[in-house]
N, C-alpha and C positions, 0 to 999 in steps of 0.2 A: 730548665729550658722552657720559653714560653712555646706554647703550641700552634700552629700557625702552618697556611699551607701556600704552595710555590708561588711567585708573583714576578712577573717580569718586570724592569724597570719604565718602562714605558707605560703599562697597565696602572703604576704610581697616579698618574697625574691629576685623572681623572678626582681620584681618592681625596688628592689636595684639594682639586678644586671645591668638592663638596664639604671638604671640613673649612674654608674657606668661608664660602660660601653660608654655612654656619655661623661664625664667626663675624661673618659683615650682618647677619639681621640680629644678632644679640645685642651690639649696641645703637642700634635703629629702631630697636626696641625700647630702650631706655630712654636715649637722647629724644624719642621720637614721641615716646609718651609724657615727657618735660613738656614739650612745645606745644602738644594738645592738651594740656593741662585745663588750660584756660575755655577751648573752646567745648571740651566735655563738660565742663562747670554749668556755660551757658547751655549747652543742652539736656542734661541729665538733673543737672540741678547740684545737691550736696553740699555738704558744709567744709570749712577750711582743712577738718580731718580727714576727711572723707577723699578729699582731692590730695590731699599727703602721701596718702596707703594708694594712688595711683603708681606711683614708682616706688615707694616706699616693699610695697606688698612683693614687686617683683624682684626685688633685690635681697630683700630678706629671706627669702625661699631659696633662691639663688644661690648663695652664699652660704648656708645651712648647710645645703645639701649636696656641697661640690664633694667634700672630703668623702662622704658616706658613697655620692655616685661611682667617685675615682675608686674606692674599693670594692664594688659590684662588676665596674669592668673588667679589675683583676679576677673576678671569680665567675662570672658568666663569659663575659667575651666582649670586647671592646667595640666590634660592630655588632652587635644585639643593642648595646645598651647606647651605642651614638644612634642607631635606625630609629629606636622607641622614643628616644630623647627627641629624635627631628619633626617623626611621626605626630606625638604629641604634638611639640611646638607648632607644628600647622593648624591642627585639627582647632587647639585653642585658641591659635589668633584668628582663625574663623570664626569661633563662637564668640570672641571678642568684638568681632566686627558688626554682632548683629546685637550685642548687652543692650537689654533695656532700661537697666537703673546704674547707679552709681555701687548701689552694693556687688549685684552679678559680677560689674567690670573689675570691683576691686579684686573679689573670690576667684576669677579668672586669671588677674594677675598674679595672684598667688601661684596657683597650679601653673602657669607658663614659666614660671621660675625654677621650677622643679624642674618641668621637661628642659628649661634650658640646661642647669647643671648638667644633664643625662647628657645631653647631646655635645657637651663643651668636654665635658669629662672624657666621654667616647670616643671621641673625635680627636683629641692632642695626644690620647694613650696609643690610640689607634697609629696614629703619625710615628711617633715615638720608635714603634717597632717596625714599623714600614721602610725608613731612613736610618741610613746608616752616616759617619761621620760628617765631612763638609755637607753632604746631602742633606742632613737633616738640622744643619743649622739654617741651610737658606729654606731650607722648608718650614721655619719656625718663625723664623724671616719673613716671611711674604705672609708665614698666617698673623703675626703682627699688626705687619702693616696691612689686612686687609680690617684688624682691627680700627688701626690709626685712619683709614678710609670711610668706615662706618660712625664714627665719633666727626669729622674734619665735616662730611656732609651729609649727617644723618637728619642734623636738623636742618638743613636746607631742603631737603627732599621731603621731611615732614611738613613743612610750610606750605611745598608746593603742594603736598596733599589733599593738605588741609583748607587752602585755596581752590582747589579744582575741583574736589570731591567730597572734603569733608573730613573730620578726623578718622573716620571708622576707618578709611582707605588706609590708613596709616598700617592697623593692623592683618588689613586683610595682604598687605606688600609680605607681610610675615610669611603668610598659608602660601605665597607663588613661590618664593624663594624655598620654605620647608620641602615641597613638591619637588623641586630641580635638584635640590641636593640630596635628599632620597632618591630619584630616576637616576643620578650619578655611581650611589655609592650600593645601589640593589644587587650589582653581579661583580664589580669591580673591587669592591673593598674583601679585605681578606679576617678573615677570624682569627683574634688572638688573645690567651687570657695568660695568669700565671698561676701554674700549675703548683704551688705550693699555699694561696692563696685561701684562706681558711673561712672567710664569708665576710661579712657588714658585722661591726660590731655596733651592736644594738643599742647597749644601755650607755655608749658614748656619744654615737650618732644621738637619738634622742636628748642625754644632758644635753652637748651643743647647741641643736633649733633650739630646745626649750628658752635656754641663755637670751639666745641672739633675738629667739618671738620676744621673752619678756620682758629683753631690755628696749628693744624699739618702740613696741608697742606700750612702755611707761613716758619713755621721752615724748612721742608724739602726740599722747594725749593729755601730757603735764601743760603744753601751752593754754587748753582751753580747760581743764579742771584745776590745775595747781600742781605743785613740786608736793605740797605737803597733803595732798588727796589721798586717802588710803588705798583704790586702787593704784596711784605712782608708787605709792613706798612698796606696796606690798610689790609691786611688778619690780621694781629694780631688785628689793632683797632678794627677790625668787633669781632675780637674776645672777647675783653673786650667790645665792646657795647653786645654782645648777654648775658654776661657773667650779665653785670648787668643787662639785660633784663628777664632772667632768674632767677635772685632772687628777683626782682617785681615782678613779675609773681606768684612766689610760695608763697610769703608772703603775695599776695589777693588771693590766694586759698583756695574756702572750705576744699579741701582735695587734698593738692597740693603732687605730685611726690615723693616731697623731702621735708619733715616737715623740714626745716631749726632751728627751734624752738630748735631741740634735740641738735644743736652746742651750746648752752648756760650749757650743761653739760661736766665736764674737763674729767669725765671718756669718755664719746661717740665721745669727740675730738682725745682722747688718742687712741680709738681703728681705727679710721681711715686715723691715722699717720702710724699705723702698716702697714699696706701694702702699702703704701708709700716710707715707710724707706725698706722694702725689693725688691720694686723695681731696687732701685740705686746700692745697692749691690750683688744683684743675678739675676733679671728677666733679666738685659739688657747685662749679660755679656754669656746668652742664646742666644744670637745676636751676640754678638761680636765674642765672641769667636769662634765660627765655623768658620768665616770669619777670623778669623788671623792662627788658624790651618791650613786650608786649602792653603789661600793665600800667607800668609806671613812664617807659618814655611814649607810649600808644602807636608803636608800630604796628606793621601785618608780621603776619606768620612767615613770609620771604623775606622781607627785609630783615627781622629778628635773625633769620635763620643763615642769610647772607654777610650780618655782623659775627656769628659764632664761627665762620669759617676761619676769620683772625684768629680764634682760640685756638682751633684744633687743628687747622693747616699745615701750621710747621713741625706736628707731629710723624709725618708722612717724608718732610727731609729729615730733618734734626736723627731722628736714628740712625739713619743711613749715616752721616758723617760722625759719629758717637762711635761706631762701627770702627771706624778708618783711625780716628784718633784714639782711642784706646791701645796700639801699636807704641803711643810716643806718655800716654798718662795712662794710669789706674783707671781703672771702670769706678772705683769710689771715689776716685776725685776729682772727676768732671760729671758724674753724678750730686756728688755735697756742690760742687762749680753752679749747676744748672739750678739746682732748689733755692740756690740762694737768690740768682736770679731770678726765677719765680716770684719768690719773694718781694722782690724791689718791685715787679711788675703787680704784684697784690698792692702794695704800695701806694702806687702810683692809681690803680683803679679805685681803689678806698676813696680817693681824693678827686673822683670826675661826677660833675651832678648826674644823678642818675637820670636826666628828660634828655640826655646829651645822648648822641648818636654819631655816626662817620666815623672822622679821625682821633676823635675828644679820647671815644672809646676804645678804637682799631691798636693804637699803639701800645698802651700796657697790656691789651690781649693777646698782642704778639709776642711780646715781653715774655710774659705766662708761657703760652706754648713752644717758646725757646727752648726755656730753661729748664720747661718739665720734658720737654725732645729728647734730653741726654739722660736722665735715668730710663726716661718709657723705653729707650730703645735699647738698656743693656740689662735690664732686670730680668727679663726671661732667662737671657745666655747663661744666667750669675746663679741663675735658679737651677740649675740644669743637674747637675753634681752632686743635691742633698741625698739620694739614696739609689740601692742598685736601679738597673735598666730594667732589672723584669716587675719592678714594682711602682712601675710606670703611672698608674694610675695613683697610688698613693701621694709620688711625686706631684705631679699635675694641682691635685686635689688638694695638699698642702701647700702651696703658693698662691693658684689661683682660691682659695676660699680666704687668703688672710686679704686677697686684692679685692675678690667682690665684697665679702664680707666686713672687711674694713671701709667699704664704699655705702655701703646700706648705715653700716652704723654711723659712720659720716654723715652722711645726710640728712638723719634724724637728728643727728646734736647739730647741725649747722641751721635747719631748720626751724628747732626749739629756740636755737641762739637767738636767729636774726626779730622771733615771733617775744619773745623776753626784751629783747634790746628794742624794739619798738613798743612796745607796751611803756617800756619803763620812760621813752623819752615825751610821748602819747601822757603818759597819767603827770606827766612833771608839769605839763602843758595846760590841761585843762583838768580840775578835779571832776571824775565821774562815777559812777558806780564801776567796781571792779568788773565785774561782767563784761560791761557794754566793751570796756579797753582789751580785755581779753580777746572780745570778739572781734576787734577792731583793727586787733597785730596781727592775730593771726591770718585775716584776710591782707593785713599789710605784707608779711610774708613773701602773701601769695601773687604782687604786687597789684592786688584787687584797689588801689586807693575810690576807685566809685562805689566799693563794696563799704570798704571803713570810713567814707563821707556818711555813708547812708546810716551807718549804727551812730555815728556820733557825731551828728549836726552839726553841734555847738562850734568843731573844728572846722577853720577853710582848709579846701583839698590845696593849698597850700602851706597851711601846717601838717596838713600829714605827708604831703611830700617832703616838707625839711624833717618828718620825723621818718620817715623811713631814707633818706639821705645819711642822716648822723646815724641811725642805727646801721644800716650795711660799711660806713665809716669807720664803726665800731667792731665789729665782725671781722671787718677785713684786716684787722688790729690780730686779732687772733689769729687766724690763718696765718697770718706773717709768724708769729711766733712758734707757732705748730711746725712749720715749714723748716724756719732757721735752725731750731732744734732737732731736729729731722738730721738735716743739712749737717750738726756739728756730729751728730752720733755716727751717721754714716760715716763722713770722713775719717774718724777715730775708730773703725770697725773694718772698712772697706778698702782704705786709700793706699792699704800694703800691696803693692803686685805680688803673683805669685801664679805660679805655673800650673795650668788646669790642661787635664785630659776630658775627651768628649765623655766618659762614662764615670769615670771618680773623680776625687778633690782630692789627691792623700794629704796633702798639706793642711786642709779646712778638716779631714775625719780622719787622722791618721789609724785611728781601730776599729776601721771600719773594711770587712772585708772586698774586695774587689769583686766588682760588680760582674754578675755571670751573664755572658754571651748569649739572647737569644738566637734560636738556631730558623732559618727562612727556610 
């Protein structure tokens, strides 16, 4: 029985609100440090790496550390560890607001990642036991969709930030929001942990960041050293030694992090393909895309940011109606329906000049956020039934770490991609010293083309526009197939209906004993 003390329902709300509220500046943080990208470059200065590990730094923390947090909650308390998570997360987007260099900001980012895990961890464990049946699927509901709120106009609100004030405001919107959602959840939220719950397992926690630091931090700096640089090789191997280090680990665990065990189920494979496959086709083009708005078609930070609402708009209905129709199809096959959609909408963007803006752009962005509407809106509910209720945190922390997690590491290989596939069409172009093109993609990348004028004259920022056109051309090439492949696995995994209760799957675990009733 998780341990936990009396709460009236009305006393609830408040609680949502705050984990909500959580919830809307996690990805205002994200989206919001994309769109500042550019103008922290012009101020602090740094080089194309350096401006990478902006987002890069806070996702990989993030994501590291969701699984290890989701197990602290189970063993401290689920509001300790969402308070300190929030606490944190103010205190450093203050200190954010005030970085003097590229490096403090980046080292800050890091640490905000952490506190984010804590507080994300906290906070949906927290819910979890607060809500009981329909209750607590509209409660997962709205924290969704305040998700899909914070993505749809985060980057509109950073523009206007960044417009009016500057980018620093961007972070310091963090420490106002931290503030209200701690004032919310100080005397209202209730203490709850599981009382069988045996601590953080250490030497797993540790293998996985280790993994997830050495494999990003190989990829991101292979653009500007090389694939075959002895720091890349040596960072990726470390990374498959940790990687198998970490599944010895958990498979001599009495009660390891990540029961590996539930991968022998096609449904629990199926459901963490899903945030996998919407990474490649929507999360990373929350990255990109502000950097080619900005850099390559030379908008403002609002208009950039009033083009992204086509992306992520139709995140906000699309579930809602995902929701409704799932009564008449499978959740896997208007999930595989929607990615594939997606897909054609990648497609279709691959093939718009990137100086083009309004509707050139508007309509395969809408495409995009369709098609990714109908899994974003039923992966949660699909996630819900991998393990009992009291082990809440567990749960939580194995879904969302393979969704952040798989978004960091996303980013970094779609990042290295687009900085490779511009190089490569850059050196076909004009012969130059390897360097200089190095230096040249990866501020292409970044869609700095007055950056890679400036290192390689020789080119008109004409040719480096058709060379980062055919490179994101190229990219988008992949993403299609990531996508579709996604799309065929899910369907062949997911597309079986089958009868789910709010706390077990006996059909997806049949030997899995029935999840025990916390007691309120």
């Amino acid at each position: 029985m998780a341990i936990a003390s009396a709460e009236t329902p009305t006393g609830k709300m408040p609680v949502l609100i705050a984990v909500c509220l959580s919830a809307l500046v996690l990805p205002l943080s994200f989206s919001g440090g994309a769109v500042a990208t550019p103008a922290i470059g012009g101020d602090l200065g740094g080089g194309p790496t350096a401006l990478n590990w902006i987002t890069n730094a806070f996702m990989l923390t993030f994501g590291s550390s969701l699984m290890a947090a989701g197990a602290l909650a189970d063993q401290f308390g689920r509001k300790r560890l969402f308070m300190t998570g929030i606490a944190a997360f103010a205190l450093l987007s203050l200190a954010l607001s005030l970085a003097p260099s590229i490096l403090v900001l980046d080292s800050l980012r890091a640490g905000q990642g952490f506190a984010a895990a804590a507080a994300l961890a906290g906070g949906t464990a927290a819910l979890a036991q607060d809500f009981e049946g329909p209750a607590r699927t509209r409660a997962f509901s709205l924290l969704g969709t305040t998700f899909g709120v914070g993505l749809a106009f985060g980057p509109l609100l950073a523009g206007v930030l960044i417009s009016a004030f500057g980018w620093r405001s961007i972070f310091l919107s963090g420490t106002i929001i931290g503030v209200l959602s701690l004032f919310l959840t100080a005397r209202r939220m209730r203490e709850s942990r599981d009382p069988d719950a045996i601590g953080l397992d250490h030497a797993g926690a540790l293998a996985f960041t280790s993994m997830l630091g050495l494999f990003t931090y190989g990829v991101i700096e292979a653009p500007e050293i090389g694939w075959n640089h002895l720091i890349v090789v040596a960072s990726l191997l470390g990374a498959a030694a940790m990687l198998v280090a970490f599944i010895l680990v958990e498979i001599r665990s009495e009660r390891p992090m990540l029961d590996l065990s539930l991968f022998r189920y096609p449904r629990f494979v199926g459901v963490q393909v899903l945030p996998v496959a919407t990474c490649y086709c929507y999360v990373v083009l929350l990255v990109l895309l502000p950097l080619r708005f900005i850099g390559v078609a030379r908008l403002g930070e609002i208009d950039a940011g009033l083009l992204l609402v086509a992306l992520s708009a139709p995140l906000l209905v699309v579930p809602l109606a995902a929701s409704y129709l799932v009564r008449w199809l499978s959740a896997g096959v208007l999930s595989g329906v929607g990615l594939l959609a997606a897909a054609s909408g990648l497609f279709w963007l691959g093939r718009v000049d990137p100086a083009s803006s309004g509707i050139d752009v508007i309509l395969p962005m809408l495409v995009i956020g369709i098609g990714t509407g109908l899994p974003w809106g039923l992966m949660d509910g699909l996630s819900v039934s991998v393990v009992p209720k009291e082990r809440a945190g567990m749960a939580t922390g194995i879904f969302s770490t393979t969704r952040v997690a798989g978004e960091g590491v996303a980013l970094a290989i779609v990042n290295a991609a687009l900085a490779a596939l511009a190089k490569s069409r850059m050196a076909a172009v004009i012969p130059q010293h390897e360097w200089d093109v190095s230096q040249a993609a990866q501020r292409l990348a970044l869609g700095d083309i007055r950056g890679a004028s400036a290192i390689l004259p020789n080119l008109t920022e004409s040719d480096i526009h058709e060379s980062y056109a055919v490179a994101f051309q190229h990219l988008s090439i992949v993403l299609i197939v990531i996508t579709v492949v996604s799309a065929l696995v899910i369907l062949l995994l997911l597309s079986r209906r089958s009868a789910q209760t709010e706390d077990t799957n006996e059909e997806s675990f049949p030997d899995r004993e029935p999840a025990r009733r916390s007691e309120v």
